[in-house]
VOTI-733466 format. One line per 10 residues: number of its first residue (from 1); for each residue y, x, z of N, C-alpha, C. Coordinates in Angstrom, 2 decimals, decimal comma. Each point is the difference from the previous one (the first is absolute). Layout:
// residues N
NUM> Y:X:Z:Y:X:Z:Y:X:Z | ...
END
This chain:
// residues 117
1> 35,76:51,88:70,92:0,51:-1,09:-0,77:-0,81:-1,26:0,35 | 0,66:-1,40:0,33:-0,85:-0,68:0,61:-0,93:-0,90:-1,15 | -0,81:-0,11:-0,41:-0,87:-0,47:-0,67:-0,64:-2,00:0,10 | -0,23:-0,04:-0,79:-0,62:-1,80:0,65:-1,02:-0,15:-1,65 | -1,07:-0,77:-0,09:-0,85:0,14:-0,43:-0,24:-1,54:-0,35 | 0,18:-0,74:-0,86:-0,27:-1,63:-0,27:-1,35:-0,48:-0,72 | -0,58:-0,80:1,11:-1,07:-0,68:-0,94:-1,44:0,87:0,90 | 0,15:1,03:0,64:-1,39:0,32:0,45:-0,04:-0,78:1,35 | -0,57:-0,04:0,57:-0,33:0,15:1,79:-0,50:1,01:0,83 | 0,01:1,12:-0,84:0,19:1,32:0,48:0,62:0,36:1,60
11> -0,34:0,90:1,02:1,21:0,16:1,35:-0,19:1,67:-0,35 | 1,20:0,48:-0,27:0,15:1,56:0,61:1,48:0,20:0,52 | 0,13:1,12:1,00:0,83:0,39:0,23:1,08:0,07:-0,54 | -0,42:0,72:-1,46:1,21:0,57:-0,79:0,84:-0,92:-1,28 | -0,85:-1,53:0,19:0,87:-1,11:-0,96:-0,13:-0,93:1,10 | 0,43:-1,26:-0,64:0,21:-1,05:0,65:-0,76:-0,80:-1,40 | -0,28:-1,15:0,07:-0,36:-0,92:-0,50:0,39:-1,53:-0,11 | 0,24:-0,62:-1,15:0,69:-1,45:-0,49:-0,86:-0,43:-0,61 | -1,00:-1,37:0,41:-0,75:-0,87:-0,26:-0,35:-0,76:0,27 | -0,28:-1,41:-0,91:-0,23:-1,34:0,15:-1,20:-0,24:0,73
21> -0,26:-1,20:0,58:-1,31:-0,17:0,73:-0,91:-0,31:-0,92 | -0,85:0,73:-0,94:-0,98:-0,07:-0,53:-1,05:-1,18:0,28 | -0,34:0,59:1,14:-1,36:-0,72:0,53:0,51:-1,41:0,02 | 1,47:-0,47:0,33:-0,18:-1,50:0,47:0,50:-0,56:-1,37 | 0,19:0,90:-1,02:0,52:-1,03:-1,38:-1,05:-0,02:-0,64 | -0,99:0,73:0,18:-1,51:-0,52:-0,78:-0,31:-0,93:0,86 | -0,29:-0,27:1,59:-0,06:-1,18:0,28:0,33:-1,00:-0,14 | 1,65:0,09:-0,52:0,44:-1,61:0,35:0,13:-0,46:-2,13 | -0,45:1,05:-0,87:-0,17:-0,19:-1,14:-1,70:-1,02:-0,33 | -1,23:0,76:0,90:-1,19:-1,20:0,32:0,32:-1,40:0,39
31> 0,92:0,14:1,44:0,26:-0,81:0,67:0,50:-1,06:-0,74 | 0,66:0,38:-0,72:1,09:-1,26:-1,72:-0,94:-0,45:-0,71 | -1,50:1,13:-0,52:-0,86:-0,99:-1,09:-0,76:-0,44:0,61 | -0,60:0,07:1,14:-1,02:-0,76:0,99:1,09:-1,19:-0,08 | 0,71:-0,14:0,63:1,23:-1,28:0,22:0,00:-0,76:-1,41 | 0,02:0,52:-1,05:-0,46:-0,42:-1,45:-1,15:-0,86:-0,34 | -0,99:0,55:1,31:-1,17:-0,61:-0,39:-0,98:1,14:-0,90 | 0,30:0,96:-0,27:-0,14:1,07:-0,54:-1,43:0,81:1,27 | -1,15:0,47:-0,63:-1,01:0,93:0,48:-0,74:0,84:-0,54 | 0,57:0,61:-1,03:-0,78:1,04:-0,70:1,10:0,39:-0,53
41> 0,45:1,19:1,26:1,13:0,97:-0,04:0,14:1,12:-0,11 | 0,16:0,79:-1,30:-0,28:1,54:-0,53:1,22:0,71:0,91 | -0,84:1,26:0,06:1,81:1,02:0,45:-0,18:0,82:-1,06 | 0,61:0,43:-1,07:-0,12:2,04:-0,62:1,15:0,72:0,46 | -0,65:0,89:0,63:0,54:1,08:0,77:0,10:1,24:-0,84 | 0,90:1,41:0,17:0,03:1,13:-0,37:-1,05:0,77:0,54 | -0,54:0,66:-0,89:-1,30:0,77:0,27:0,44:1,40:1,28 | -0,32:-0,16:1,00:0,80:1,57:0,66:-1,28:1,03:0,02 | 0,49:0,79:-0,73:-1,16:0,90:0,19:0,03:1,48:1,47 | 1,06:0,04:0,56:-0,33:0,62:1,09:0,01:-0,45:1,72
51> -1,24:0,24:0,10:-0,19:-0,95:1,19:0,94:0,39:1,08 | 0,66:1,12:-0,18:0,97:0,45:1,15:0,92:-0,81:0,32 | 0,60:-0,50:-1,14:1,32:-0,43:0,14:-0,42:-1,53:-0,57 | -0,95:-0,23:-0,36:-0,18:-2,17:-0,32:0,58:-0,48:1,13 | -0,19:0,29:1,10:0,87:-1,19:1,04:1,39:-0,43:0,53 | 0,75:1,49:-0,96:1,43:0,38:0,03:0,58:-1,26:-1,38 | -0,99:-0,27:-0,93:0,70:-0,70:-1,04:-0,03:-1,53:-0,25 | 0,29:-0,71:-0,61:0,74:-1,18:0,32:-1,49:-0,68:-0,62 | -0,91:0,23:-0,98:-0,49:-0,29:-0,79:-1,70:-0,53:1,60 | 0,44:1,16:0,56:-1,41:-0,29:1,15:0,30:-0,96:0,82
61> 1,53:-0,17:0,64:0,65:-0,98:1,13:-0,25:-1,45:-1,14 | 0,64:-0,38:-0,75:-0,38:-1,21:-1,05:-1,55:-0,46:0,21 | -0,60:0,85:-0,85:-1,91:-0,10:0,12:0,03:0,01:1,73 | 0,38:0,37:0,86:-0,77:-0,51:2,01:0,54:-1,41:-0,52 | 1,57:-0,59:-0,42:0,40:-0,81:0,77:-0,75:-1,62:-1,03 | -0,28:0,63:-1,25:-0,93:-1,04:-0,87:-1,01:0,09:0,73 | -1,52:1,10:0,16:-0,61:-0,73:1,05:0,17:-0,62:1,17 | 0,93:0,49:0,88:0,24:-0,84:1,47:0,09:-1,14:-0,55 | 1,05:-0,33:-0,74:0,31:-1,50:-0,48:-1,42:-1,08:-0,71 | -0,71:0,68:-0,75:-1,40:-0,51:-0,50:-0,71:-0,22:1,07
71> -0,15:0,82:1,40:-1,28:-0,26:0,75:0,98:-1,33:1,01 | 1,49:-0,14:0,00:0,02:-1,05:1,13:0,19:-1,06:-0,81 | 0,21:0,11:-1,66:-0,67:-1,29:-0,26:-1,43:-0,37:-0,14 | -0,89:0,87:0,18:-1,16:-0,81:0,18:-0,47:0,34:-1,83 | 0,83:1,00:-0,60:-0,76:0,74:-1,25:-0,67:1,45:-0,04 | -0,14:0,39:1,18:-0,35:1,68:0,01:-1,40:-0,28:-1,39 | -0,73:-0,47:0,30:-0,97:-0,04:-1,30:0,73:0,19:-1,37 | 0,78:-0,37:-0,43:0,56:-0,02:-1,16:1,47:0,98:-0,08 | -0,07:0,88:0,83:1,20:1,18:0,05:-0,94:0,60:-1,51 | 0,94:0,66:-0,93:0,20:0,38:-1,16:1,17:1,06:0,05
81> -0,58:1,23:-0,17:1,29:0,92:-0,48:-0,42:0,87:-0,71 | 0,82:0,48:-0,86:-0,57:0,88:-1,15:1,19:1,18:0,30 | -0,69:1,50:-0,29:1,16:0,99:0,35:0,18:0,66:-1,39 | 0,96:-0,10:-0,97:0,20:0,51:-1,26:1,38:0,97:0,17 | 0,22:0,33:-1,55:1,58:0,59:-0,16:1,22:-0,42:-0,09 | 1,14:0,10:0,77:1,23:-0,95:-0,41:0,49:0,25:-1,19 | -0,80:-0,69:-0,88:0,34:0,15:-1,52:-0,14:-1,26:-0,48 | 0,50:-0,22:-1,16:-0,42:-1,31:-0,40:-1,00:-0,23:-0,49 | -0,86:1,66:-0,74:-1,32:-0,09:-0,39:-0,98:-0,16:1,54 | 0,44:0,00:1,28:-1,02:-0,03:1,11:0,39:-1,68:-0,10
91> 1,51:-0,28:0,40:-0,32:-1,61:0,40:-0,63:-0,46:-1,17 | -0,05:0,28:-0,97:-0,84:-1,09:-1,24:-1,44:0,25:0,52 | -0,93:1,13:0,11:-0,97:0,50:0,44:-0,36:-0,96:0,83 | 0,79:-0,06:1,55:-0,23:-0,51:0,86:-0,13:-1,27:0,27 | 0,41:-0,68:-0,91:0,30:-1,57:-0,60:-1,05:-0,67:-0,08 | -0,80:1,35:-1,32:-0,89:-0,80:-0,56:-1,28:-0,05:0,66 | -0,01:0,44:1,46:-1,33:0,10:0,87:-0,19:-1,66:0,44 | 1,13:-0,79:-0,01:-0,01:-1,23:0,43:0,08:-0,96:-1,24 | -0,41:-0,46:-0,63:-0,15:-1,56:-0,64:0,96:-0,79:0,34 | 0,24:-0,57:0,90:0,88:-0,89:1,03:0,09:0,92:1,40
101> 1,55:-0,12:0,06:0,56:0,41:1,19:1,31:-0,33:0,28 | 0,13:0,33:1,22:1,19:-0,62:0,26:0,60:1,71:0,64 | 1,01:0,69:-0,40:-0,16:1,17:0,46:1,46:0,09:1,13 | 0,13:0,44:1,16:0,66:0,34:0,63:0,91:1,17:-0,31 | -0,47:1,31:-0,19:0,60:0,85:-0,18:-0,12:0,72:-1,47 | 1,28:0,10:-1,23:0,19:-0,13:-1,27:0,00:1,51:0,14 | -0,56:1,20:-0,18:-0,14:1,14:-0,43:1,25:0,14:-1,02 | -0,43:-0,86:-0,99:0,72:0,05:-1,02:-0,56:-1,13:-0,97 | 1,54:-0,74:-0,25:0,04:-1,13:-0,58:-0,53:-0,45:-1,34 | 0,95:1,02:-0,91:-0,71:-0,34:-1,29:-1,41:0,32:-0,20
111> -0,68:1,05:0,40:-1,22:0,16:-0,03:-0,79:-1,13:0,61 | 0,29:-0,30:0,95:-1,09:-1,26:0,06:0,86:-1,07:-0,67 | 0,51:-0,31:-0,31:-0,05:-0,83:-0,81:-0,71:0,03:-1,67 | 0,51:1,55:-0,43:-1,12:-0,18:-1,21:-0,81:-0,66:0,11 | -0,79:0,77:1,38:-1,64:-0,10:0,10:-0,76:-1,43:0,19 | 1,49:-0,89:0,49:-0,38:-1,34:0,15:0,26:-1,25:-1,44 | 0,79:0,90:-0,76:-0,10:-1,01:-1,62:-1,22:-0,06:-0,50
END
């Protein structure tokens, strides 16, 4: 039965795979608040806890393509990522590690936003 698998970057034989370019929409998401004028740029990412498969999921391609994007603007010093739960109790969590931020990637919305009232 032919199989297809959405959202990893996974390669096997026995599926096929359907997914967005990760890596270059965390880039060109920096690329917009640098252009803002914007430099103290959070990512929160999903926590992956097995190292086998982190490079198959969308959550690791995002986090390369936020740092690539931080070091060719000339922010690798100030790369910021926090790895929590996709919950709204992690994005609130994750929120509140920053004071001021400008965050690229929303884990989850309402939670940081609590965390920012």
């Amino acid at each position: 039965m032919p199989t297809v698998v959405v959202g990893r970057h996974g390669h096997s034989a026995l599926y096929d795979t359907v997914v967005d370019d990760d890596l270059a929409g965390a880039a060109l998401v920096v690329d917009h608040l640098v252009g803002l004028g914007h430099r103290q740029i959070a990512h929160i990412e999903h926590l992956g806890r097995d190292p086998s498969r982190i490079a198959e999921m969308p959550n690791a391609m995002r986090a390369e393509g936020y740092r690539q994007a931080m070091r060719r603007h000339g922010l690798a010093d100030r790369t910021d990522i926090v790895s929590t739960s996709c919950t709204q109790d992690g994005g609130y969590r994750g929120a509140q590690q920053w004071p001021v931020a400008e965050v690229d990637r929303l884990s989850d919305l309402p939670g940081m936003l609590r965390a920012w009232r």
